[in-house]
py3Dmol code that shows the C-alpha trace and the ligand (Angstrom):
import py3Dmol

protein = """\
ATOM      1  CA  UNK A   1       0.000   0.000   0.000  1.00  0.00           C
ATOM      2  CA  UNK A   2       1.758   3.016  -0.968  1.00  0.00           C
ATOM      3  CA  UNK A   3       0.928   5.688   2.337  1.00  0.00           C
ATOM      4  CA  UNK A   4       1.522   9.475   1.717  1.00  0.00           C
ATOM      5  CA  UNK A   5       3.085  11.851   4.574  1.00  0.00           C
ATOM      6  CA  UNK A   6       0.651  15.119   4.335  1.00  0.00           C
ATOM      7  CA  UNK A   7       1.768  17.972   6.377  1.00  0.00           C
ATOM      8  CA  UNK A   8      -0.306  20.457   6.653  1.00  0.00           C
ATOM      9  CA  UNK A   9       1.900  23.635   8.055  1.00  0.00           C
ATOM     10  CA  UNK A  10       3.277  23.320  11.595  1.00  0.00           C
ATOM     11  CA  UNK A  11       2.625  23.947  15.257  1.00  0.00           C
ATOM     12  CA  UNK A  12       4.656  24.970  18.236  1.00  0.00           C
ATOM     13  CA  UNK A  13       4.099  23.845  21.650  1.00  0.00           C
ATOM     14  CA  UNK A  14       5.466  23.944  25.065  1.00  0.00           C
ATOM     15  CA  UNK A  15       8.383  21.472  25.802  1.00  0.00           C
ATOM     16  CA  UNK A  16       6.217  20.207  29.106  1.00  0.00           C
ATOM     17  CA  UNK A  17       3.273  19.370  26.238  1.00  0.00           C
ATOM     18  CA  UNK A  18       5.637  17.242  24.600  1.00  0.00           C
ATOM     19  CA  UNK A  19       7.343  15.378  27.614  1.00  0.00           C
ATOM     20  CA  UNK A  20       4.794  16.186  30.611  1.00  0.00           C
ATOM     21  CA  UNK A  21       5.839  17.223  34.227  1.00  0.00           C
ATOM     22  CA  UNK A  22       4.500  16.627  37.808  1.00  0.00           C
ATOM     23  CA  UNK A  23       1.067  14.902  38.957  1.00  0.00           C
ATOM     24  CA  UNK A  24      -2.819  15.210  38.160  1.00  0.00           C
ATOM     25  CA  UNK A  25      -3.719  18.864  37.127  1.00  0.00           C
ATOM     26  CA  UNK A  26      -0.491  20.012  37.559  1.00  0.00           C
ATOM     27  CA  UNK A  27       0.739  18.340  34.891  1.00  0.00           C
ATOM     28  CA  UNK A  28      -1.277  21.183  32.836  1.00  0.00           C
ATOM     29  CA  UNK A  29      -0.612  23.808  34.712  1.00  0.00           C
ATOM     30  CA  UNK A  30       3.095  22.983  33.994  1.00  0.00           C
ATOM     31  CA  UNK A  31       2.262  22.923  30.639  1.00  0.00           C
ATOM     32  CA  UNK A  32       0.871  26.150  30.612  1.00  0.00           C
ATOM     33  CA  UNK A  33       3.517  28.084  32.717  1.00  0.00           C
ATOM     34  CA  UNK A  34       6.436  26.917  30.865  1.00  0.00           C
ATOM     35  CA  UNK A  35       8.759  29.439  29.200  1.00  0.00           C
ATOM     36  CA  UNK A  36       9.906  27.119  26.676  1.00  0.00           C
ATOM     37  CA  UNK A  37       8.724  26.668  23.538  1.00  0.00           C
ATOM     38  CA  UNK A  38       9.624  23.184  21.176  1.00  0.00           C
ATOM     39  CA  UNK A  39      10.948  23.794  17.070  1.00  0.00           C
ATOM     40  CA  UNK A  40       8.273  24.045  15.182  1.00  0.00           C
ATOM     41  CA  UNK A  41       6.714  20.522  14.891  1.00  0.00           C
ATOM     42  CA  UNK A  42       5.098  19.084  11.432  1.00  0.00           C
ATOM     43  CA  UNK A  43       1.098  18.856  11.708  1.00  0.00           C
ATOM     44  CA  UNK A  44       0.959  15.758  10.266  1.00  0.00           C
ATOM     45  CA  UNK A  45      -2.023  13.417   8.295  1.00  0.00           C
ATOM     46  CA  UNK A  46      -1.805  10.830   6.025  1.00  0.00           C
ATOM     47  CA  UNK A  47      -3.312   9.198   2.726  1.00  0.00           C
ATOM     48  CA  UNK A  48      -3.724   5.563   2.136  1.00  0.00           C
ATOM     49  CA  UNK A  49      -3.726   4.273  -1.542  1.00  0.00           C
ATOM     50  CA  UNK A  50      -5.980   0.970  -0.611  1.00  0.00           C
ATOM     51  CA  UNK A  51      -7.576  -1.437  -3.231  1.00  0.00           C
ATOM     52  CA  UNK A  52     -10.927  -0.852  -1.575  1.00  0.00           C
ATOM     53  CA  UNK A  53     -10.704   3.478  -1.866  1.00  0.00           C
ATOM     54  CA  UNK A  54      -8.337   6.103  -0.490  1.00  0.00           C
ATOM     55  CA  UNK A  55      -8.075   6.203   3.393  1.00  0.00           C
ATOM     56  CA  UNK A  56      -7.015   9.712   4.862  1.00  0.00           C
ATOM     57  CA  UNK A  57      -6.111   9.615   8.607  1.00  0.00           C
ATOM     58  CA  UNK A  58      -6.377  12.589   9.912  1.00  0.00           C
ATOM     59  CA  UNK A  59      -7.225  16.267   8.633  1.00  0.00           C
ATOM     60  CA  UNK A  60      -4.379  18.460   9.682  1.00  0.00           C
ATOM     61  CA  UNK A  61      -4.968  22.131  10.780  1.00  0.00           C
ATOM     62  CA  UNK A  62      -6.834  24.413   8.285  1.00  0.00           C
ATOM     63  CA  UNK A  63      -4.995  27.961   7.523  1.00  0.00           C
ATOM     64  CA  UNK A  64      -7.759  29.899   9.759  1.00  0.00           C
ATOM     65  CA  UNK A  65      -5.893  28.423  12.567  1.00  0.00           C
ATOM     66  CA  UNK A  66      -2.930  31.366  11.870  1.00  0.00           C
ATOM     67  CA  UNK A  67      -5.507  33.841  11.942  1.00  0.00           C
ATOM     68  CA  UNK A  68      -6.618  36.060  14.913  1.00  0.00           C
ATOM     69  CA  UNK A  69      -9.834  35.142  16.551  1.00  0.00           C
ATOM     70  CA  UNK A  70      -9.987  31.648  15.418  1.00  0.00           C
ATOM     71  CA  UNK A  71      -8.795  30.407  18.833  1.00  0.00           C
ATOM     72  CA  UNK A  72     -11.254  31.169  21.930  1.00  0.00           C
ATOM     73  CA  UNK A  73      -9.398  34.167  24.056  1.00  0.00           C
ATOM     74  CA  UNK A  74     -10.994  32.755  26.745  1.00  0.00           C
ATOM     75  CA  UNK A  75      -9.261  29.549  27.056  1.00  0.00           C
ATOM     76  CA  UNK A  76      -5.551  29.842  28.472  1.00  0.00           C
ATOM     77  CA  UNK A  77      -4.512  26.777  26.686  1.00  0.00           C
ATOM     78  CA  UNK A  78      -5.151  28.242  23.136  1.00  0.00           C
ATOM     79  CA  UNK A  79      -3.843  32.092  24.643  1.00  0.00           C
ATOM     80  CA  UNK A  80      -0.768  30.639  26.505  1.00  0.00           C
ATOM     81  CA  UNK A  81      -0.104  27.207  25.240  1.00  0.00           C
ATOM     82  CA  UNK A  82       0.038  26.703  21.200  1.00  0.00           C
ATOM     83  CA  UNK A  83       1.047  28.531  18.000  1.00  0.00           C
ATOM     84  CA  UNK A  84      -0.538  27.310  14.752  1.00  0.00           C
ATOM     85  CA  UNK A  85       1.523  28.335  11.093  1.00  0.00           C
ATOM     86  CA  UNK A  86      -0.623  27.151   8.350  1.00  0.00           C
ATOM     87  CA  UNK A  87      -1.005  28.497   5.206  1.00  0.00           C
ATOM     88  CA  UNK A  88      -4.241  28.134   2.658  1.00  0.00           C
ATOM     89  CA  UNK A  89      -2.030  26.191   0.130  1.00  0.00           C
ATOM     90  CA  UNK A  90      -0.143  23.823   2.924  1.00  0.00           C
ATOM     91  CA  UNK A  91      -4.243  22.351   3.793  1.00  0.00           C
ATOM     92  CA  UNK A  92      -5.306  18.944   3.085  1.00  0.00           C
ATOM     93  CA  UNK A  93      -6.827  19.737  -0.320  1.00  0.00           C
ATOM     94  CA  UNK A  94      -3.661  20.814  -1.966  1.00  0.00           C
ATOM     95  CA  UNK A  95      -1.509  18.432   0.042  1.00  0.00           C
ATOM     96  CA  UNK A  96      -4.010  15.712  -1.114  1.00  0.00           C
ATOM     97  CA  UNK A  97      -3.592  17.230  -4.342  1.00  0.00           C
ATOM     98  CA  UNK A  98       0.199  17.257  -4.718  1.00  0.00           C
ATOM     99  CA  UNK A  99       0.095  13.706  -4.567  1.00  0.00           C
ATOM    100  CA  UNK A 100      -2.234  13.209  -7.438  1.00  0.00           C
ATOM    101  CA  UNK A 101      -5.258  12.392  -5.000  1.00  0.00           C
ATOM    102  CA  UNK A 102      -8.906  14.566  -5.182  1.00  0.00           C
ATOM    103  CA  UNK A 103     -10.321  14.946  -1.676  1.00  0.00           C
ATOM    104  CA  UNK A 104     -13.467  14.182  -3.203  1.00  0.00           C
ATOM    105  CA  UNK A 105     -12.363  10.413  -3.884  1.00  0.00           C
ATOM    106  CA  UNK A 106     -11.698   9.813  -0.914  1.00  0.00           C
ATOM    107  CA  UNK A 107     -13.501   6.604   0.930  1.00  0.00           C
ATOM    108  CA  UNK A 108     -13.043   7.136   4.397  1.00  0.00           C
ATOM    109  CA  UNK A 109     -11.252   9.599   6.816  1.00  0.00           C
ATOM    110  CA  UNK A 110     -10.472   8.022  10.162  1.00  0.00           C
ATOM    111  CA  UNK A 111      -9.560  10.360  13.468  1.00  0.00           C
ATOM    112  CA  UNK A 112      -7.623   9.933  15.550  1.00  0.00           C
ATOM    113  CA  UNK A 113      -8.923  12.264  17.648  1.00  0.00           C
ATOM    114  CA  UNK A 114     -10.442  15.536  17.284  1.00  0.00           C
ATOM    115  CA  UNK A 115      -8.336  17.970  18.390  1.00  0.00           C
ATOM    116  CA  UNK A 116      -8.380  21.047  15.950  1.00  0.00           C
ATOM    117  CA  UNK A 117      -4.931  20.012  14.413  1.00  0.00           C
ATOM    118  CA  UNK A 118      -6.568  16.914  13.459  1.00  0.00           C
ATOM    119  CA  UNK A 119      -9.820  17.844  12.722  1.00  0.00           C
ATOM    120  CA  UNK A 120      -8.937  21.525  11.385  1.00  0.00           C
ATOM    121  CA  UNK A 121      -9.418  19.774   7.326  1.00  0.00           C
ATOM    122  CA  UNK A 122     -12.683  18.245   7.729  1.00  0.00           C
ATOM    123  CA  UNK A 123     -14.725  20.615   5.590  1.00  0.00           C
ATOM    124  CA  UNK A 124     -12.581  19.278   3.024  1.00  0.00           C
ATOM    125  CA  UNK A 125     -14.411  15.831   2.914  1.00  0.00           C
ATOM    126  CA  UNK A 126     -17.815  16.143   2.106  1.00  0.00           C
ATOM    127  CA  UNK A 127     -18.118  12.918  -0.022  1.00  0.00           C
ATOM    128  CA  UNK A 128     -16.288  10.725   2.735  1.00  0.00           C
ATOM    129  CA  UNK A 129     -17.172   9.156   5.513  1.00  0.00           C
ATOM    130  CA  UNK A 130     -15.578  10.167   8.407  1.00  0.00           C
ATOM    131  CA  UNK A 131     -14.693   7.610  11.658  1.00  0.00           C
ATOM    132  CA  UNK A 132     -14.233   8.481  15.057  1.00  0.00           C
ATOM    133  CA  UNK A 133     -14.892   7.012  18.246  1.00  0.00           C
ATOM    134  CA  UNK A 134     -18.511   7.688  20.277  1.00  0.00           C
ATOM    135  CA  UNK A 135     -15.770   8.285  23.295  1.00  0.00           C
ATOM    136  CA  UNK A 136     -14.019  11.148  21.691  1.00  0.00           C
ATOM    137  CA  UNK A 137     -17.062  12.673  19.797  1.00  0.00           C
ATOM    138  CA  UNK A 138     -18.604  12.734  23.202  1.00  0.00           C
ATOM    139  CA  UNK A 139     -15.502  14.145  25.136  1.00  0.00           C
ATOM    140  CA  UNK A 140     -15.152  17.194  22.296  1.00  0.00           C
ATOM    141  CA  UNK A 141     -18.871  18.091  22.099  1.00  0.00           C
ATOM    142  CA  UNK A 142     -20.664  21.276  23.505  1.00  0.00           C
ATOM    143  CA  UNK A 143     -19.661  23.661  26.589  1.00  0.00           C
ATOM    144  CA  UNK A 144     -17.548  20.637  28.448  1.00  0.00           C
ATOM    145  CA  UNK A 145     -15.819  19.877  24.752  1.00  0.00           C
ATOM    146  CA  UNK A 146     -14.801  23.245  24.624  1.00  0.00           C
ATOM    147  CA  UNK A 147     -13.118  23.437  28.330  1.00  0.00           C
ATOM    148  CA  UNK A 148     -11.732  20.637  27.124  1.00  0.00           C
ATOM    149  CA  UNK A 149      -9.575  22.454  24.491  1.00  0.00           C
ATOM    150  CA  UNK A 150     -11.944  21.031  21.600  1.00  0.00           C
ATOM    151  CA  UNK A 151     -13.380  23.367  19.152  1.00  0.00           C
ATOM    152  CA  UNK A 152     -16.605  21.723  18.187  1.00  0.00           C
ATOM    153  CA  UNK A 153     -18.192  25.302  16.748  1.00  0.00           C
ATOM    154  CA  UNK A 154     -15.310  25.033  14.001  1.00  0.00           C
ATOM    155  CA  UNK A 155     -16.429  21.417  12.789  1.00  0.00           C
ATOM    156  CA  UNK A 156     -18.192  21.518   9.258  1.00  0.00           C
ATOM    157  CA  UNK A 157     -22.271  22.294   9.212  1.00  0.00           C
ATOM    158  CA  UNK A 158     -23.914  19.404   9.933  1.00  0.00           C
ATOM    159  CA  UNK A 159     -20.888  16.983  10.833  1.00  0.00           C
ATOM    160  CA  UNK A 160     -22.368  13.691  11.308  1.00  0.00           C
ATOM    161  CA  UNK A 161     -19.352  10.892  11.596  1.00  0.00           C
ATOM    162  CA  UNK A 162     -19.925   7.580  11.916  1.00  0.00           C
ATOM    163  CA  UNK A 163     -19.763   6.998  16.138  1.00  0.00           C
ATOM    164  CA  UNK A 164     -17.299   3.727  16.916  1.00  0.00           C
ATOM    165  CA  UNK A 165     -17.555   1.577  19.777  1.00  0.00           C
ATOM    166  CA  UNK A 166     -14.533  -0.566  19.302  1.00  0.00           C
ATOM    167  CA  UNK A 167     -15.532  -3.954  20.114  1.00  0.00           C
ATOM    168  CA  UNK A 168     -13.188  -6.471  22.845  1.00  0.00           C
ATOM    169  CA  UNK A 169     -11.204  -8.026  19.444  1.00  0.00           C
ATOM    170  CA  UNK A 170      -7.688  -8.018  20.914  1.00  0.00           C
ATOM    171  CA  UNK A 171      -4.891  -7.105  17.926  1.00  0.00           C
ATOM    172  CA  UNK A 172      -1.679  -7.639  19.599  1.00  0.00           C
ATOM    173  CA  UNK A 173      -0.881  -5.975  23.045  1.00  0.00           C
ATOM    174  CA  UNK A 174      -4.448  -3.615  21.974  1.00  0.00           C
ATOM    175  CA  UNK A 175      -7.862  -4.895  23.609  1.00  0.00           C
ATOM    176  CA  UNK A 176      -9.857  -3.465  21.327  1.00  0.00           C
ATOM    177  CA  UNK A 177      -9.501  -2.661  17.831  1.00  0.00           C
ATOM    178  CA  UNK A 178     -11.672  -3.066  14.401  1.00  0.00           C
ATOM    179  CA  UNK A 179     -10.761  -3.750  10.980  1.00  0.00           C
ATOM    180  CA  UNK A 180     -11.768  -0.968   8.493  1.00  0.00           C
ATOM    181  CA  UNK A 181     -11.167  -2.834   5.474  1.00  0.00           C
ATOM    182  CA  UNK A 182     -12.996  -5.930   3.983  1.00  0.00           C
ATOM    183  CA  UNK A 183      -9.324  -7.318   3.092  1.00  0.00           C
ATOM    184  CA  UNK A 184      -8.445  -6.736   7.081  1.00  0.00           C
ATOM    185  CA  UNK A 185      -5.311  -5.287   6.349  1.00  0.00           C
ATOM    186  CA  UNK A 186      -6.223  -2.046   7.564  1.00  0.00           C
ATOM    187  CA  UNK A 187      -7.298  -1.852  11.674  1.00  0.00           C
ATOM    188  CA  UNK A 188      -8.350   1.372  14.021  1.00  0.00           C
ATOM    189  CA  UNK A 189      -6.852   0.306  17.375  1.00  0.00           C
ATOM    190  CA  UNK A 190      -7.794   1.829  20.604  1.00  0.00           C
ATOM    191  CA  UNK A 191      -4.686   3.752  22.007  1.00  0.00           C
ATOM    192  CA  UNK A 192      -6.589   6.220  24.926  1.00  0.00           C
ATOM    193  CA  UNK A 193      -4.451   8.310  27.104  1.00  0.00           C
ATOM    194  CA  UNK A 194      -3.651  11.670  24.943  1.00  0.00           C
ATOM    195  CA  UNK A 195      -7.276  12.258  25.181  1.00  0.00           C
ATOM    196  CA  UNK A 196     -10.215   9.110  26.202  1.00  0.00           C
ATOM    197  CA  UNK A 197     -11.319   7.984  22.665  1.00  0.00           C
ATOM    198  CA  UNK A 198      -7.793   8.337  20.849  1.00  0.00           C
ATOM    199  CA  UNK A 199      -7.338   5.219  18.236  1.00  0.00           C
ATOM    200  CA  UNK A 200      -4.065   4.732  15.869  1.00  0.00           C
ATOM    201  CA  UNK A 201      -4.436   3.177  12.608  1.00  0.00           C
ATOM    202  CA  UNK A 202      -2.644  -0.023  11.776  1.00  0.00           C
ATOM    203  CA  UNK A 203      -1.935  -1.295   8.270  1.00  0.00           C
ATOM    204  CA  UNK A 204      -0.612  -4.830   7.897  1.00  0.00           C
ATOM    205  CA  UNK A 205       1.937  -5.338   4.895  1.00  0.00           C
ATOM    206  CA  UNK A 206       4.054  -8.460   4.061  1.00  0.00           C
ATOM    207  CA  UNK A 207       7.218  -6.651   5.394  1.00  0.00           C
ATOM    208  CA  UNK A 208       5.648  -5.175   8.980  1.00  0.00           C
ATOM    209  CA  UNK A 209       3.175  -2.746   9.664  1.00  0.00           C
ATOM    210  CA  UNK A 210       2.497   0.597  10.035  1.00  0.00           C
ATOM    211  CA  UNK A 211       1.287   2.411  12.759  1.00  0.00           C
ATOM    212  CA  UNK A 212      -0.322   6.087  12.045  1.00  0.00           C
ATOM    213  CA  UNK A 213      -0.222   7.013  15.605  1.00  0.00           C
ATOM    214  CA  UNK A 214      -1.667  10.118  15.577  1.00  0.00           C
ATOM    215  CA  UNK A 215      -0.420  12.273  19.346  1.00  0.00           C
ATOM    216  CA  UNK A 216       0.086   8.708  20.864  1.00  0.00           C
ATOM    217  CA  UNK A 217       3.665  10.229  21.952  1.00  0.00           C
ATOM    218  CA  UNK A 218       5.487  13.467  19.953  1.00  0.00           C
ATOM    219  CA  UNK A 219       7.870  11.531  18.744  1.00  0.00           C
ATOM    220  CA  UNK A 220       9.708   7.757  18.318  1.00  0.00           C
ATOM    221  CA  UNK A 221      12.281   7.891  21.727  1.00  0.00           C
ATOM    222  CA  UNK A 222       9.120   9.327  23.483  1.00  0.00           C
ATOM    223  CA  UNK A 223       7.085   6.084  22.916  1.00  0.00           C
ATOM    224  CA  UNK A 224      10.069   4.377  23.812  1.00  0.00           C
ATOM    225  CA  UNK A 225      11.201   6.033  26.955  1.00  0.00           C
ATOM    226  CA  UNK A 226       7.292   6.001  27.977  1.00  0.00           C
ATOM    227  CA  UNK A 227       7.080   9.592  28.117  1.00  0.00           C
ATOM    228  CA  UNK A 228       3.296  10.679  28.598  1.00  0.00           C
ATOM    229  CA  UNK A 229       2.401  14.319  27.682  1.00  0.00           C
ATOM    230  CA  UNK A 230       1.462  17.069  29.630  1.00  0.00           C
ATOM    231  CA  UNK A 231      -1.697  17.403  28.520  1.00  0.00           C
ATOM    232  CA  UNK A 232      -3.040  13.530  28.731  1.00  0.00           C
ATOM    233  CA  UNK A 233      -6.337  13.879  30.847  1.00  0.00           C
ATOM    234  CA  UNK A 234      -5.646  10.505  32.357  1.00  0.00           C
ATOM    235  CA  UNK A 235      -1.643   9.944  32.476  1.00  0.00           C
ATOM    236  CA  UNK A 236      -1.632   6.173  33.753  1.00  0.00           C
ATOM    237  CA  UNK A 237      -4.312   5.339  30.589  1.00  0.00           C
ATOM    238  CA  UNK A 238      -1.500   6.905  28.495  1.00  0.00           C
ATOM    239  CA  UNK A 239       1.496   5.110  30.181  1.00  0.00           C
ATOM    240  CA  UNK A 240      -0.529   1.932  29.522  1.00  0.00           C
ATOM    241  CA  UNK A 241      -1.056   2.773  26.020  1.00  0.00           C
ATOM    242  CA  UNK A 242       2.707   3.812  25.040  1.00  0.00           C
ATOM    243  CA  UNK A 243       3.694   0.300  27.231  1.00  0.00           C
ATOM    244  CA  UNK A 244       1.482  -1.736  24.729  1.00  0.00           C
ATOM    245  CA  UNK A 245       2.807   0.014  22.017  1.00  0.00           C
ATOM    246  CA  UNK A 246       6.204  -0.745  22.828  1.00  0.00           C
ATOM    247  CA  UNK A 247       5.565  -4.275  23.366  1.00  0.00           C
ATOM    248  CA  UNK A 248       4.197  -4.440  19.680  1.00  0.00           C
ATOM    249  CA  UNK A 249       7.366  -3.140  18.157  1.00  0.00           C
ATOM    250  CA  UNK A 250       9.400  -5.624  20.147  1.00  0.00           C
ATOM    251  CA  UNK A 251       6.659  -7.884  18.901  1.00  0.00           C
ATOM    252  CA  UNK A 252       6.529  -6.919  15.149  1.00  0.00           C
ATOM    253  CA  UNK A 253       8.384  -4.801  12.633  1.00  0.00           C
ATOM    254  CA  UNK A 254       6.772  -1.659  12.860  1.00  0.00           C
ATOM    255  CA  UNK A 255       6.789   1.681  11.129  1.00  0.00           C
ATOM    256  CA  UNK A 256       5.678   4.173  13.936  1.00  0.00           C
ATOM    257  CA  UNK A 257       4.564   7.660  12.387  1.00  0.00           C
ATOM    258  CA  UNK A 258       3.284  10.254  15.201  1.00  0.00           C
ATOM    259  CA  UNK A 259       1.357  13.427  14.049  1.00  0.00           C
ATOM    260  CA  UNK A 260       4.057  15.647  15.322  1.00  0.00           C
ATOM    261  CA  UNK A 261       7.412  13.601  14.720  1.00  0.00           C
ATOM    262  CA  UNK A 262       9.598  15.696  12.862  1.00  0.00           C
ATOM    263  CA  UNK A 263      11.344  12.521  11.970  1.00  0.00           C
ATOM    264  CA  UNK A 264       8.228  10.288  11.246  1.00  0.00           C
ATOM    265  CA  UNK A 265       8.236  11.668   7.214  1.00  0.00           C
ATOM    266  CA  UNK A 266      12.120  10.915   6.886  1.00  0.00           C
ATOM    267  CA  UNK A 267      11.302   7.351   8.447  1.00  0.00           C
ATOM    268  CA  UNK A 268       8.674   7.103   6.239  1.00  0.00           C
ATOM    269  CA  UNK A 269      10.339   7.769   2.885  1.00  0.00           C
ATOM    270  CA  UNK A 270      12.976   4.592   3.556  1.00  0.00           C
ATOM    271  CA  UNK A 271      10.754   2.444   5.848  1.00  0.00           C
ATOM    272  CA  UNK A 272      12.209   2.559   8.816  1.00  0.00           C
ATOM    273  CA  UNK A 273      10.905   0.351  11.640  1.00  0.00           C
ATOM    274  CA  UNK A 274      11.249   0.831  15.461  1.00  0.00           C
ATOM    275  CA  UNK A 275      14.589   0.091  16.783  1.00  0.00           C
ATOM    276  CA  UNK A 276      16.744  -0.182  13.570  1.00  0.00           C
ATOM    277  CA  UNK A 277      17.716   3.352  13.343  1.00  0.00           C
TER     278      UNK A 277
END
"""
ligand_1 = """\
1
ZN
Zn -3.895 16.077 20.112
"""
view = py3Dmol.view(width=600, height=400)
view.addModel(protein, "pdb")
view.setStyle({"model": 0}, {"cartoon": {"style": "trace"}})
view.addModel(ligand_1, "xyz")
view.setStyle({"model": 1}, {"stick": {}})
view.zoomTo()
view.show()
């Protein structure tokens, strides 16, 4: 399956997002009050040529996100916390587009989770049908959504996905997971922690998989050292989550791509599996 690195601008967060300090809320707080800022990060999605239709995981963060009043002022995580640099032609359309792909063809769009830089390229996708779990649809929507650093008023007029309740169908170290495709080559696995209903797609090939992690970790070593964010609502779910997918890539040859790795697209490009670097 031939899988296409879209990066849709960049984003700059606090180095206590990235590798998370102290205990319960603090662990925010920290985020929030920290001085330093990381490099600016890729926002990354991803295309799927598949035999059954074109799977995009993840939206990326539409250009609005650089402009004033997009964020809520209100909220200190969007005034203290993040810096969004994406421009009109870096969106998923073009970057869809660059790799000879229409956004209109495309079958399904699977997220992660729907955090704005995720979900910032759904308008995009009006002919697909868009995945996400009943857990993280719930956690993002109205008032509590919104104190939850979701934006649900910036999803697309009548956004209707299709709500998943990942059944008990252990794949590997995961509990729960589904298969998207009718081939089974291509499974949404539940990886919680980052937020309640995150999933990572996994995409069996004859050499190893690949594992679109979405904001499982920020990066490779993170995953390995077990690094949880600062930003996780529930730290321990995430610990649990980074240990199972450690134990995978000791398991299995595995291609691990977070959203925000700025070495995911170079692994990418000569198939690099966990551990081999
Ligand atoms: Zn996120």
């Amino acid at each position: 399956m031939r899988v296409h690195a879209l990066q849709t601008g960049t984003v700059r967060v606090k180095t206590r997002q990235r590798e998370g300090a102290g205990r319960g809320p603090a662990r925010a707080i920290n985020t929030m009050r920290d001085r330093e800022w990381t490099e600016p990060l890729p926002i990354l999605a991803w295309a799927i040529e598949h035999p059954e239709g074109v799977i995009v995981v993840d939206t990326g963060e539409t250009a609005r996100a650089s402009a004033p009043g997009y964020f809520p002022r209100w909220h200190p995580y969007f005034r203290l916390a993040v810096r969004m640099s994406v421009t009109p032609e870096q969106e998923i359309g073009p970057a869809l587009r660059a790799v000879g792909i229409e956004p209109q063809d495309v079958r399904w769009v699977v997220l992660t989770h729907l955090h704005t830089d995720h979900a910032g390229g759904l308008a995009q996708f009006p002919n697909s049908e868009v995945l996400v779990t009943r857990t993280e649809y719930e956690t993002a929507s109205g008032f509590m959504g919104k104190l939850r650093g979701y934006l649900p008023d910036s999803w697309p007029a009548g956004f209707a996905p299709r709500l998943l309740d990942l059944p008990s169908e252990p794949f590997g170290p995961f509990a729960e997971s589904m298969t998207l495709t009718d081939a089974g080559d291509v499974r949404i696995v539940a990886t919680p922690g980052h937020t309640n209903g995150h999933v990572s797609v996994v995409l069996a090939e004859e050499e190893g998989f690949v594992f679109l992690a979405g904001d499982t970790s920020y990066s490779e070593e993170l995953m390995i050292a077990g690094v949880v964010d600062g930003v996780a609502p529930n730290p321990d779910q995430a610990r649990e989550t980074l240990d199972r997918i450690r134990r995978f890539t000791q398991e299995e040859r595995v291609l691990y791509l977070p959203a925000h790795d700025i070495r995911a697209v170079g692994r990418l490009a000569v198939r690099q599996p966990v551990g081999t670097a």
